[in-house]
mmCIF file of the C-alpha atoms, coordinates in Angstrom:
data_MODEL
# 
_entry.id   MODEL 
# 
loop_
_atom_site.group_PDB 
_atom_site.id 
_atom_site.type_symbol 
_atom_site.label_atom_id 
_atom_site.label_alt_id 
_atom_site.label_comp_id 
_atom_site.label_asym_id 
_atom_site.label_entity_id 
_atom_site.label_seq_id 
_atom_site.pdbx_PDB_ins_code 
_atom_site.Cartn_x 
_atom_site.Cartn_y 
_atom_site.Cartn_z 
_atom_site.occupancy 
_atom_site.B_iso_or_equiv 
_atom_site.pdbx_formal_charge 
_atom_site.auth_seq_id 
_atom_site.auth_comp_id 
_atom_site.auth_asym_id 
_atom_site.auth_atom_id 
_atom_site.pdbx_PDB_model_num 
ATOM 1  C CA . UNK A 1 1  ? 0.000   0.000  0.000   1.00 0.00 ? 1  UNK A CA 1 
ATOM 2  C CA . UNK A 1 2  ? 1.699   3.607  -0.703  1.00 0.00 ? 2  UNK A CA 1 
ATOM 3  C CA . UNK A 1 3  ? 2.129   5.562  1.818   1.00 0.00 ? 3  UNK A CA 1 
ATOM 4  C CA . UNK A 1 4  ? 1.090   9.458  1.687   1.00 0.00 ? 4  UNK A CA 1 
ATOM 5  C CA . UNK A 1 5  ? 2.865   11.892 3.837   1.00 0.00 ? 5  UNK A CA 1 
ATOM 6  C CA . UNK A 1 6  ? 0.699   15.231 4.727   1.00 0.00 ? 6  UNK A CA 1 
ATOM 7  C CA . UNK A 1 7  ? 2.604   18.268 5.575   1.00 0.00 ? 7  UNK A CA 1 
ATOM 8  C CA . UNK A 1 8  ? 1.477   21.447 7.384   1.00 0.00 ? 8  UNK A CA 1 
ATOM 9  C CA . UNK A 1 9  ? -1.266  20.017 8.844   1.00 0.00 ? 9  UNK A CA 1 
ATOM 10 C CA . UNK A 1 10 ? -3.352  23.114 10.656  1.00 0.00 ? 10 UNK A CA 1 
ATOM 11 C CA . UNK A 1 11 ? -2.915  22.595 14.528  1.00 0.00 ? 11 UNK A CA 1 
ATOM 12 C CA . UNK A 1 12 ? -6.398  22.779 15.485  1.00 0.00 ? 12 UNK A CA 1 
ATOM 13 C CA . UNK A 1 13 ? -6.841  19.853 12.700  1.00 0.00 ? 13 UNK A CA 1 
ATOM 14 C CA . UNK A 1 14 ? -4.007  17.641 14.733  1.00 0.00 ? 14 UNK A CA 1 
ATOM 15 C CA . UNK A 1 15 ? -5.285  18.480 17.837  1.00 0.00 ? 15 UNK A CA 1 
ATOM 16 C CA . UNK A 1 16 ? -9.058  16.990 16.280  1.00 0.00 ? 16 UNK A CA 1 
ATOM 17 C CA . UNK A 1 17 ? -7.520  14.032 15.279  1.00 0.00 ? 17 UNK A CA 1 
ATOM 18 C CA . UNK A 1 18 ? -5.743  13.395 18.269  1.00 0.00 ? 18 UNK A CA 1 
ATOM 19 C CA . UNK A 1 19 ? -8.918  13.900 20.473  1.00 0.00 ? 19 UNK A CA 1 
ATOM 20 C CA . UNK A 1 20 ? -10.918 11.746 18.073  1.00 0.00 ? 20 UNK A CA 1 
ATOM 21 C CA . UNK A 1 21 ? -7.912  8.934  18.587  1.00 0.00 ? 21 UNK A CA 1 
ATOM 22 C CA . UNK A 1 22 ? -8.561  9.083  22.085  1.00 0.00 ? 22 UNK A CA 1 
ATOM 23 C CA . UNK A 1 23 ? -11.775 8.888  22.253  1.00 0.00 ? 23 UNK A CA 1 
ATOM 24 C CA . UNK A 1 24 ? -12.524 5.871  19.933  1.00 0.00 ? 24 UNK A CA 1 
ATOM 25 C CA . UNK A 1 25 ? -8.841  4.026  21.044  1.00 0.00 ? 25 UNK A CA 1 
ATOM 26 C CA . UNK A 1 26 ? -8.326  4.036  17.578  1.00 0.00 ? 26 UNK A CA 1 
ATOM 27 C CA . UNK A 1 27 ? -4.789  4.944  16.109  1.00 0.00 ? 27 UNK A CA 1 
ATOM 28 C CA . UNK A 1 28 ? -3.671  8.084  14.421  1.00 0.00 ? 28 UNK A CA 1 
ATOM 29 C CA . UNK A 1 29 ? -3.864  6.345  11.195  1.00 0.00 ? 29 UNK A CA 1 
ATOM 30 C CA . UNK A 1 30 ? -7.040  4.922  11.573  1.00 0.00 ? 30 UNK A CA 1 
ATOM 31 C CA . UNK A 1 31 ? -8.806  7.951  12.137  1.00 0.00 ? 31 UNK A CA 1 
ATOM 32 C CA . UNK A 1 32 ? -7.221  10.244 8.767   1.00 0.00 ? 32 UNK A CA 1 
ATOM 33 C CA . UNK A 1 33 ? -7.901  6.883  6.950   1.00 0.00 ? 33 UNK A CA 1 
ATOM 34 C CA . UNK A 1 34 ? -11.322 6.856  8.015   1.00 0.00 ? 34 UNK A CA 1 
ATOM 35 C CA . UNK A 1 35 ? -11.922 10.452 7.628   1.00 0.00 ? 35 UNK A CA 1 
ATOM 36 C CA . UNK A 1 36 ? -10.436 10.193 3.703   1.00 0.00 ? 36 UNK A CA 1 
ATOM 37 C CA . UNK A 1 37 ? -12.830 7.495  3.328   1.00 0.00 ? 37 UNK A CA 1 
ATOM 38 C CA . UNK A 1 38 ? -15.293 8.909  4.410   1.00 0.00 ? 38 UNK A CA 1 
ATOM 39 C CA . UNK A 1 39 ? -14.657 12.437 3.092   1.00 0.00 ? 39 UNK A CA 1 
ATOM 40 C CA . UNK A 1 40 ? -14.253 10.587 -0.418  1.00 0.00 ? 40 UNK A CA 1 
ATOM 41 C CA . UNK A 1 41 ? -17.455 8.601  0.096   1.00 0.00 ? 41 UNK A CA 1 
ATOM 42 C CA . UNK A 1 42 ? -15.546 5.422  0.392   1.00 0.00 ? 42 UNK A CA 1 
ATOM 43 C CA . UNK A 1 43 ? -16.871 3.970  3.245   1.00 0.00 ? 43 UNK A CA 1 
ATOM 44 C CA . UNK A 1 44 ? -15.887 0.438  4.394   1.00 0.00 ? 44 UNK A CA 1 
ATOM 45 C CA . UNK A 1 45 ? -14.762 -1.431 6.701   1.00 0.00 ? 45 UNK A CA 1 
ATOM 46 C CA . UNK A 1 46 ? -13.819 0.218  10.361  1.00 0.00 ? 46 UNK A CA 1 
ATOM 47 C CA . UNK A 1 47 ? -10.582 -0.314 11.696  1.00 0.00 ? 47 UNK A CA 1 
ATOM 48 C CA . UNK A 1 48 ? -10.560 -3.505 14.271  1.00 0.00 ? 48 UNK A CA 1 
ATOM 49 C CA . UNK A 1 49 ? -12.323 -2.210 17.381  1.00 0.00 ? 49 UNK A CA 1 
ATOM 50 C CA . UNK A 1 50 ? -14.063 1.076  16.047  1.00 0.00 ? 50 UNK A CA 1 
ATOM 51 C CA . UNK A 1 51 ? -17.191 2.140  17.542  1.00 0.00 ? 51 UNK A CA 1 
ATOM 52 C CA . UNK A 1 52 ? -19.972 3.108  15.306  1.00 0.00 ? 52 UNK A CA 1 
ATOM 53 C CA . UNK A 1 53 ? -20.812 6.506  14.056  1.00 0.00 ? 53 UNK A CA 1 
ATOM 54 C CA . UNK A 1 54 ? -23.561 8.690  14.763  1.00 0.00 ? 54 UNK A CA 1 
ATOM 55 C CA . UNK A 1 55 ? -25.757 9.272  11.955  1.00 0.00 ? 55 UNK A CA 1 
ATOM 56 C CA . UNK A 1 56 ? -23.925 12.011 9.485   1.00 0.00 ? 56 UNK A CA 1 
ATOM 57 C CA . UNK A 1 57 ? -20.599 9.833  10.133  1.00 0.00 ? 57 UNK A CA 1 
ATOM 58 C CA . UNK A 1 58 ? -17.163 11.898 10.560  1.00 0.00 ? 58 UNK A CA 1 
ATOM 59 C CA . UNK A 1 59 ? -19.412 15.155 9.811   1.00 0.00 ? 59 UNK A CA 1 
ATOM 60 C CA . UNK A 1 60 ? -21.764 14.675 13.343  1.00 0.00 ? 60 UNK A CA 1 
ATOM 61 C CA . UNK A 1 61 ? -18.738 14.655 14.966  1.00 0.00 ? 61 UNK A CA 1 
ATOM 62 C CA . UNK A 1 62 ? -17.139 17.753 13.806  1.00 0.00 ? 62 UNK A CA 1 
ATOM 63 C CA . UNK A 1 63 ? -18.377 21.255 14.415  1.00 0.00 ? 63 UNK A CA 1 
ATOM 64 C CA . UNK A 1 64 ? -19.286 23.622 11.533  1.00 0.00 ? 64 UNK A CA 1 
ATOM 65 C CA . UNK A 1 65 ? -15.473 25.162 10.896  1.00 0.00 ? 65 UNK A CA 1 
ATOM 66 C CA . UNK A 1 66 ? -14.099 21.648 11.655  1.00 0.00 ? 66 UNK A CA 1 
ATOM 67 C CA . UNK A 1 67 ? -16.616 19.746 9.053   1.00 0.00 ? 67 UNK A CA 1 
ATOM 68 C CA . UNK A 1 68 ? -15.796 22.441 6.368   1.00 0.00 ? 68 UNK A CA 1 
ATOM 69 C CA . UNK A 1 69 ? -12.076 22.529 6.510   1.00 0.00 ? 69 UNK A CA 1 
ATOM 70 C CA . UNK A 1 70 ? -12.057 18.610 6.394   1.00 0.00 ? 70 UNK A CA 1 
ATOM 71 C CA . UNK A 1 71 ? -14.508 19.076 3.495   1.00 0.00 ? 71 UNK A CA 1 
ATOM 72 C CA . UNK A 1 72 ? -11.721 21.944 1.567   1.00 0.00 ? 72 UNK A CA 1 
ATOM 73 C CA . UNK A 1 73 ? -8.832  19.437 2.350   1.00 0.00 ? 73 UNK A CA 1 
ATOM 74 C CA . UNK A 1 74 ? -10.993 16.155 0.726   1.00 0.00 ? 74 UNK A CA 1 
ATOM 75 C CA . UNK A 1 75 ? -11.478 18.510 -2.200  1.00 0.00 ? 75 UNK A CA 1 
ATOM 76 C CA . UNK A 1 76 ? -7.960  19.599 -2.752  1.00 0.00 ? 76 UNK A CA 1 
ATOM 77 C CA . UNK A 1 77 ? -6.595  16.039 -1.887  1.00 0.00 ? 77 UNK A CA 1 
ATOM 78 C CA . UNK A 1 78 ? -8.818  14.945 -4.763  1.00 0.00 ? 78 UNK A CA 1 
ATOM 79 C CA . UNK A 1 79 ? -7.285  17.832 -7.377  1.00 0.00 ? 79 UNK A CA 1 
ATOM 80 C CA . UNK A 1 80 ? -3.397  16.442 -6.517  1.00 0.00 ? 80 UNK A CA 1 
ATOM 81 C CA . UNK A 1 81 ? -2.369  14.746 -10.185 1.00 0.00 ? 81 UNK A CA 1 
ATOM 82 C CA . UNK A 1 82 ? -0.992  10.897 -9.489  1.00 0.00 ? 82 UNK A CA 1 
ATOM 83 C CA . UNK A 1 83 ? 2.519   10.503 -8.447  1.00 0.00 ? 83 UNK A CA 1 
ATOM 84 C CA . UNK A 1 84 ? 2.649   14.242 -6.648  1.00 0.00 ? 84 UNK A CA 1 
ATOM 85 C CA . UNK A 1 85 ? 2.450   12.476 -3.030  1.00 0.00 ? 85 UNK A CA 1 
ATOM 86 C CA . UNK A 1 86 ? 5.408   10.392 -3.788  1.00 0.00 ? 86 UNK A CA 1 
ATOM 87 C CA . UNK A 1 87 ? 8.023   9.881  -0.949  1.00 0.00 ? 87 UNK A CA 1 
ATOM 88 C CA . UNK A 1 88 ? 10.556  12.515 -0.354  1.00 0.00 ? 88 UNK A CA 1 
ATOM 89 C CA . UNK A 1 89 ? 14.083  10.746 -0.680  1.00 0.00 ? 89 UNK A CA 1 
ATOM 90 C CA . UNK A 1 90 ? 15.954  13.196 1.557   1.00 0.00 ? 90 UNK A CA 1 
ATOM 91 C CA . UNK A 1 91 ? 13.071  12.501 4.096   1.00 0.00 ? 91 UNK A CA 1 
ATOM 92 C CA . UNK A 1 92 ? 13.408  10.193 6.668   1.00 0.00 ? 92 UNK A CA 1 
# 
């Protein structure tokens, strides 16, 4: 599976996602994968141990400001041509 690396992340964002982590006992990457999916209306499976959303899914949970800056970052992720998220080889 590729890996996607996502820089300058706002910190009231990482803060979300943190909380949301906590909350659920769900990992970091579980809860950005299931927001993407989500965001991309690609729902599936939930990651092993994830507790069911409210009607409205990732959306009920967020406030207004929080729901429409997930909603702008879905929408630019989705304008990025192929390849651009490749790996950084100075990165480590």
């Amino acid at each position: 599976m590729p890996d996607i690396l996502v820089r300058h992340i706002d910190e009231a964002v990482a803060e979300r996602i943190k909380e949301l982590a906590r909350a659920r006992h769900w990992s970091l990457n579980d809860v950005i994968l299931h927001a993407l999916r989500h965001g991309l209306g690609m729902a599936g499976s939930e990651p092993t141990g994830a507790r069911v959303l409210p009607p409205g899914g990732v959306s009920a949970l967020l406030d207004d400001a929080e729901d429409d800056a997930m909603r702008a970052a879905v929408a630019a992720l989705c304008e990025v041509p192929d390849g651009r998220f490749a790996r950084d080889q100075d990165a480590s």
